[in-house]
C-alpha positions in Angstrom: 24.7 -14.9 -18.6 23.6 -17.8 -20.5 19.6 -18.2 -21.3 18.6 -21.8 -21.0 16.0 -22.4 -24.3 16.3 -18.4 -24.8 18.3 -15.7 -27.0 16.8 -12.1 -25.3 14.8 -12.0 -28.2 13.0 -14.7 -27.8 12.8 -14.3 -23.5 11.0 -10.8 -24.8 9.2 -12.7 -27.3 7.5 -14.9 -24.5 7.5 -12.3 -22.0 5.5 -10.1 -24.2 3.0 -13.2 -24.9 2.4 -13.5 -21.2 1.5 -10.1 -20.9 -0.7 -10.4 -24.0 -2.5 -12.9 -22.5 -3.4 -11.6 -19.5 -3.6 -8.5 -20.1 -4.4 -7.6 -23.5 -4.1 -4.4 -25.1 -3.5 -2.6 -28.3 -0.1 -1.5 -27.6 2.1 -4.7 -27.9 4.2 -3.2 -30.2 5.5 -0.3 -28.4 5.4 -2.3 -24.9 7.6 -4.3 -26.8 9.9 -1.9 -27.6 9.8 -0.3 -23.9 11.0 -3.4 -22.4 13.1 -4.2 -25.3 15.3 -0.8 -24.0 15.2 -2.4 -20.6 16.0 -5.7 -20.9 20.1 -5.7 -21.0 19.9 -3.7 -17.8 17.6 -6.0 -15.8 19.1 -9.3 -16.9 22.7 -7.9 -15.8 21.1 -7.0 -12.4 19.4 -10.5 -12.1 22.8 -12.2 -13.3 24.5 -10.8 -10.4 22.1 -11.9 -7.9 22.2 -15.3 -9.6 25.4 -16.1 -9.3 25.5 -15.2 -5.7 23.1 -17.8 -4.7 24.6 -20.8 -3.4 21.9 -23.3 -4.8 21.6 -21.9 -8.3 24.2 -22.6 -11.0 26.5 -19.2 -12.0 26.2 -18.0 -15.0 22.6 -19.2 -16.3 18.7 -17.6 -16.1 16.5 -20.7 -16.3 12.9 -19.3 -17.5 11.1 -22.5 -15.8 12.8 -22.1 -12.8 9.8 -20.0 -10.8 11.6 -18.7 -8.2 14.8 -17.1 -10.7 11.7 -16.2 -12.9 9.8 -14.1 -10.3 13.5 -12.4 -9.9 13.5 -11.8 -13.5 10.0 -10.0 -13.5 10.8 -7.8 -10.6 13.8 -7.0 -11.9 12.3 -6.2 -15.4 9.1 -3.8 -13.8 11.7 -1.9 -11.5 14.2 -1.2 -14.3 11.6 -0.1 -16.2 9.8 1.9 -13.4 13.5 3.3 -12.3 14.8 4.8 -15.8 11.4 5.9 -17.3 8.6 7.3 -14.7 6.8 8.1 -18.0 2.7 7.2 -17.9 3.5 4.5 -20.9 6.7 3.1 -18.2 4.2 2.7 -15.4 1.9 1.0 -17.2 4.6 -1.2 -18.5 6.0 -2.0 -15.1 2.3 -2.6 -13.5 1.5 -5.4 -16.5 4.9 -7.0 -15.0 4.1 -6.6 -11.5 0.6 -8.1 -12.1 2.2 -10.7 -14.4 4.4 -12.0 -11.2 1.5 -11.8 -8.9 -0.8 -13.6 -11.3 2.3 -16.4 -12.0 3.9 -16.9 -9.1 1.6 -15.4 -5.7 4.0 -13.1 -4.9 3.1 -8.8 -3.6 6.4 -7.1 -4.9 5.9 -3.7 -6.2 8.1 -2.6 -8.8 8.8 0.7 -7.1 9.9 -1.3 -4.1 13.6 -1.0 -3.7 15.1 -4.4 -3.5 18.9 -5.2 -2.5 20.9 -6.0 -5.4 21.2 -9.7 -3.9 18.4 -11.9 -2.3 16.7 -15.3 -3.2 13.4 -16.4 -2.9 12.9 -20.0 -1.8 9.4 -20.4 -3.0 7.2 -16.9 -3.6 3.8 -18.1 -3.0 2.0 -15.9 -0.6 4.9 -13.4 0.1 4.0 -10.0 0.9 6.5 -7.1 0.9 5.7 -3.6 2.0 7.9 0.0 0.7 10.4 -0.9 3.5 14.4 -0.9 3.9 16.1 -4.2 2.6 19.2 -5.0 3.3 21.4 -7.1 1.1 21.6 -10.6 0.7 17.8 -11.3 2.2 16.2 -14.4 2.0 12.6 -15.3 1.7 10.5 -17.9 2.0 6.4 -18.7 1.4 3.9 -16.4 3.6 6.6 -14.3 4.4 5.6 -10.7 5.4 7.3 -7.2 5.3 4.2 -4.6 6.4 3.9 -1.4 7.5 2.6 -0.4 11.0 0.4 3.1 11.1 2.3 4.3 8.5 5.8 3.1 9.5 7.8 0.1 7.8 10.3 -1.7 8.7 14.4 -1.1 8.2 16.0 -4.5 7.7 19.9 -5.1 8.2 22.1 -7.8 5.3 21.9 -10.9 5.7 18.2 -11.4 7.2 16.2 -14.6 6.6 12.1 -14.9 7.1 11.2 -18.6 6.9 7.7 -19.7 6.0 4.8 -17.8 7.8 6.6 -15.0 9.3 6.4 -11.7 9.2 8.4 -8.1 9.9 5.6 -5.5 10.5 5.8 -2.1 12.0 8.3 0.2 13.6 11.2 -2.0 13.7 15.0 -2.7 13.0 16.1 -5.7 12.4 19.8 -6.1 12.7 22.4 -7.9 10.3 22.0 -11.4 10.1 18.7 -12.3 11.9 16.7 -15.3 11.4 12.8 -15.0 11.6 11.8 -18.7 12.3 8.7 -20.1 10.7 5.5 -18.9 12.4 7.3 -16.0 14.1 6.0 -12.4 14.1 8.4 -9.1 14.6 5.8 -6.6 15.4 7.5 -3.3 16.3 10.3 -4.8 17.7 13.8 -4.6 17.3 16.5 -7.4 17.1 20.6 -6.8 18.0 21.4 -8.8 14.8 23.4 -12.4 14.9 20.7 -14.1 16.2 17.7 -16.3 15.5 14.1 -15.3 16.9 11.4 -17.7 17.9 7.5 -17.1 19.0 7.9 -16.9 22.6 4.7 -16.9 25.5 2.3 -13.9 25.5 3.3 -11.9 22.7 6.8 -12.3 23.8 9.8 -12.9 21.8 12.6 -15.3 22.8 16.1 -14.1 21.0 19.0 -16.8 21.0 22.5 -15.5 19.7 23.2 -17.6 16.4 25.7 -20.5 16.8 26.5 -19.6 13.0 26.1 -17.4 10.2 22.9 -19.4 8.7 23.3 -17.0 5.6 26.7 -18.6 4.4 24.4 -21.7 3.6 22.7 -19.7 1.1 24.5 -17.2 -0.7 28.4 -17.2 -1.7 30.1 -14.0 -0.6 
């Protein structure tokens, strides 16, 4: 993958500034060389979501693109988290996770399991619980995956949340679902291929999708 304005030296370079500046410590050197391990594995993960997404160009990690940089710092923390566990790693992967809240508004946890695929239209305000994500998800601003009494979510491929929505509770969500904007899934299930709208008392209205709305973003 090519990285516009960036060898991986200099992307850590710049990463590791960021995280000196917001969060300084005295151990830049070996956070350096913890995420210096890391980084080869996390930018092959975040090339292959990349170059699924229809929008983006194959092939290339642009650092001032916010939304494919916000991929890049999950992607980072969570490698980090997943092959270390080590006090130093967790550290390492919170400075991250703070780093994407603080840049781009976003509540991703780096021990939060994301597919392998999914885009983020624009990250302010999104909110994502420990839940089940399926692949190719899409996301849009004040978006919402929460727990309900203890019990989150299981989402099915292919499911999109628009701006102001929200999955919360004991609920599955099947394959290719559409939350439109304003709509809240509150222990509720949907049969998949479909698009749910806020309906009158609480209610929901489900309307079997005329079309996959997921081919517009990703290529398969």
């Amino acid at each position: 993958m090519r990285l516009i304005d960036h060898t991986q030296a200099s992307l850590l370079d710049y990463t590791c500034a960021q995280l000196g500046c917001f969060f300084p410590s005295g151990d830049g050197a070996a956070l350096r060389h913890r995420l210096e391990r890391h980084l080869p594995q996390a930018l092959k993960r975040l090339a292959h979501c990349i170059d699924r997404v229809r929008m983006w160009q194959s092939g290339q990690f642009n650092y001032l693109n916010s939304s494919q940089y916000c991929l890049y710092l999950y992607f980072l923390a969570n490698t980090v988290w997943r092959e270390e566990r080590s006090e130093e790693a967790v550290g390492a992967a919170t400075r991250l996770f703070l780093l994407n809240k603080a840049l781009n508004g976003i509540d991703l946890f780096y021990e939060i399991a994301m597919p392998e695929v999914f885009f983020i239209g624009h990250s302010v305000g999104i909110v994502l619980a420990k839940a089940t994500y399926g692949n190719y998800l899409v996301l849009y601003q004040n978006s919402t995956v929460g727990k309900n009494r203890g019990v989150a979510p299981v989402l099915g491929e292919g499911v999109i949340l628009y701006p102001n929505s929200a999955i919360i509770g004991h609920c599955r969500i099947g394959d290719h679902t559409t939350v439109s904007q304003g709509t809240g899934v509150i222990n509720r299930d949907t049969p998949g291929n479909c698009m749910v709208f806020a309906g009158t008392a609480g209610e929901l209205t489900i309307k079997a999708a005329k079309r996959p709305l997921i081919d517009d973003f990703f290529r398969f």
